[in-house]
N, C-alpha and C positions, 0 to 999 in steps of 0.2 A: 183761143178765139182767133181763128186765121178772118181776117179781112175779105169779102167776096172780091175787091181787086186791090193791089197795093195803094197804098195812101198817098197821094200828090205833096211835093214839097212846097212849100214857100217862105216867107220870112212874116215876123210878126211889126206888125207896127203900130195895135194898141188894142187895147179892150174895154170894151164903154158902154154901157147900158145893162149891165150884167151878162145878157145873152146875145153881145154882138161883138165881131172881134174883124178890125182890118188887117189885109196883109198883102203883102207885096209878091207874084208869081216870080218865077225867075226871067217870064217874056219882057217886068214891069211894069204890066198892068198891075190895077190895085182894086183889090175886089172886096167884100161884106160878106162875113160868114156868120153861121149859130156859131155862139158858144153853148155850149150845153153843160153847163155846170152853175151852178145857184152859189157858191162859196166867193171867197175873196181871192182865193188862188195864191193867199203869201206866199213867195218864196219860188212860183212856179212860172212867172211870165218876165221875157228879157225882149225888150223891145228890138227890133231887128233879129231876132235870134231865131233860128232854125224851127219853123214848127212843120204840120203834117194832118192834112186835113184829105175829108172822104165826101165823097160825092152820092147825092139820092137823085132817084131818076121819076119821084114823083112829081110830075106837075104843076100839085097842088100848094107845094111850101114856093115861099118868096124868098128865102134863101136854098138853092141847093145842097151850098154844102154845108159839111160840119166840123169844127176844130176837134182833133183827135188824140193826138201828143203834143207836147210845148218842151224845150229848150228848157231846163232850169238856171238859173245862175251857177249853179257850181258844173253845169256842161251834163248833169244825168238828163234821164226824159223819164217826161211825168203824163200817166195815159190822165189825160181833164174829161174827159168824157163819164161824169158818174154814172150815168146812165148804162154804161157796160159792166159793173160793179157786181150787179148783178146775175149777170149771163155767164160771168167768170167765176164765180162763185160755185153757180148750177155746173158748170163744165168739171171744176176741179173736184166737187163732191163725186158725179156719176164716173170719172174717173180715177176717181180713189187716192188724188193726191189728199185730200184733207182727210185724213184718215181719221181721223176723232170725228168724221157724220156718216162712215160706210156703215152698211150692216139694214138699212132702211132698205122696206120694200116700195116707199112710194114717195113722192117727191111732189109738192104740191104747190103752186106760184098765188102770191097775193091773196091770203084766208082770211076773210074777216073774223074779226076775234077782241078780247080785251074787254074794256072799261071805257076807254075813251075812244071809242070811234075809229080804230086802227086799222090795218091789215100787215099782216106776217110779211115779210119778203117768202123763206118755204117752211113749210111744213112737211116736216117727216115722220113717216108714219111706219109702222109692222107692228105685227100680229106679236109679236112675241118681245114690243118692247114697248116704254114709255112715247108718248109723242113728242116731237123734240121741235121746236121754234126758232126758226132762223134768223133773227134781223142781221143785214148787212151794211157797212159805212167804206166809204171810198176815201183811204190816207194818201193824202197828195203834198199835205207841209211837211216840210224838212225843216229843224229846228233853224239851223244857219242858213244865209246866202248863202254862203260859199262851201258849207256841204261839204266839209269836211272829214275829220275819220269818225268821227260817233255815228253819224246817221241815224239819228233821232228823227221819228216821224211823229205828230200832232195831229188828233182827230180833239173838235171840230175847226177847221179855222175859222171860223166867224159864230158866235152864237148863232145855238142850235135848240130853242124850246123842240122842235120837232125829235131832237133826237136825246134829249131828257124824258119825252115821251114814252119814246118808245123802252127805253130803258126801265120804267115804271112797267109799262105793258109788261116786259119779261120777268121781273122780277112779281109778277102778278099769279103769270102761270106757273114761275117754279112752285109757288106757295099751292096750287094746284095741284104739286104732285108731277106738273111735266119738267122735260128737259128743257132749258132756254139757254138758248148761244147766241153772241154777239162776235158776227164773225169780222174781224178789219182789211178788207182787201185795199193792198199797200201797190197803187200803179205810179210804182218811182223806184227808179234802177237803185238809187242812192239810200236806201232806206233800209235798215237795220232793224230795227224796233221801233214798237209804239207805243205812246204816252197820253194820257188827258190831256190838252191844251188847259189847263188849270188859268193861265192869263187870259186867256182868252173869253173863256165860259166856264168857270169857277162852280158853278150848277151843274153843270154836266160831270164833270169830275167827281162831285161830291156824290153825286145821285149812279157814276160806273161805279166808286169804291162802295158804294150802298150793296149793287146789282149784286158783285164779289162775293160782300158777307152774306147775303141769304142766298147763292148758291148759282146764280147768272155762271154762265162761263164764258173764255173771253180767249179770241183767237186772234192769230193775224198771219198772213198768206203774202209774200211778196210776189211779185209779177217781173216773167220776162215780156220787156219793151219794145218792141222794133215794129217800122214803118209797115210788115206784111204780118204779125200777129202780138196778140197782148196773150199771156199765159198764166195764169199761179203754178209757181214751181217750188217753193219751200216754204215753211214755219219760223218766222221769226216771233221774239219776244214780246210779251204786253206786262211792259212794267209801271209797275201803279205806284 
């Protein structure tokens, strides 16, 4: 996912409301951005510390712009923007790095579907195979501050009913006879593998290792970082 223009620098000096974040330009000025993430962001915000934000040429928003990458404490960068989680996902499948979703002839955004009210991230579809169910989650914690050599990553940091949910939902459709994948797209340089946050959301853990035994499958994609694009370039572990 290359950026329509590189992403502007500046420094971070706090995040407060959930979806608003001040920062310092390099001019000095000190200006009010979206954040665009719903989570807690453990682990992923250094006050003063290098972040990287994009600008919308809409009108209509009261803030322009939007916080992009953030600075971690141990010095990786972590794309916070969940909202691209998505779009990286669709990119790396129609390109063939996730190779465990090629072979689909149709690719399909936001299906309503399920038991409870849901809708898919994609659905994949051909003639000559099961349907297969996409949900996607955005790993942005790193077990340690200081992000060291394991590079343990944690989904969800902050309870997550919404993504016990969805978990239920897949494991609704396997029993249906379809394919259901739970893909982790990991935007954090420092990150090795991924885990349940079990401290965190002790439900949601119990209800992935559920997902496992009746037959959920379970991915995770790291991502290259940088200020002009965000990418999934490899397979990393999901160890339960």
């Amino acid at each position: 996912m290359i950026f329509d223009s590189p992403l502007q620098t500046a420094f971070l000096l706090r995040r407060y409301k959930r979806f608003l974040a001040d920062i310092k330009l390099a001019s000095g000025e000190e200006i009010t951005i979206h954040c665009p993430n719903t989570g807690s962001m453990k682990n992923c915000i250094v006050e003063g510390g290098q972040c990287w934000y994009s600008t919308s040429d809409n009108p209509k928003r009261k803030y322009p712009h939007t916080w992009e990458i953030a600075t971690t404490p141990g010095g990786h960068l972590a794309g916070i923007n969940t909202g691209r989680a998505n779009g990286l996902v669709r990119e790396a499948i129609e390109a063939g790095v996730i190779s465990e979703l090629s072979g689909y002839s149709s690719i399909r955004a936001e299906v309503k579907y399920g038991q409870e009210n849901s809708r898919i991230d994609f659905l994949l579809s051909s003639e000559s195979r099961d349907d297969c169910y996409v949900e996607v989650k955005s790993v942005t914690l790193c077990t340690d501050s200081d992000e060291l050599s394991r590079g343990e990553g944690l989904f969800p940091d902050a309870v997550s009913q919404r993504g016990s949910k969805h978990l239920r939902e897949l494991i609704e459709m396997k029993k249906q006879g379809h394919r259901a994948v739970l893909v982790f797209c990991v935007q954090h340089t420092g990150i090795l593998q991924v885990s349940p946050a079990d401290e965190i959301d002790a439900v949601y853990g119990e209800t992935l290792r559920m997902a496992v035994k009746q037959g959920v499958e379970m991915l995770a994609y790291k991502s290259s970082v940088s200020p002009s694009e965000i990418v999934l370039t490899s397979k990393v572990p999901v160890i339960l």
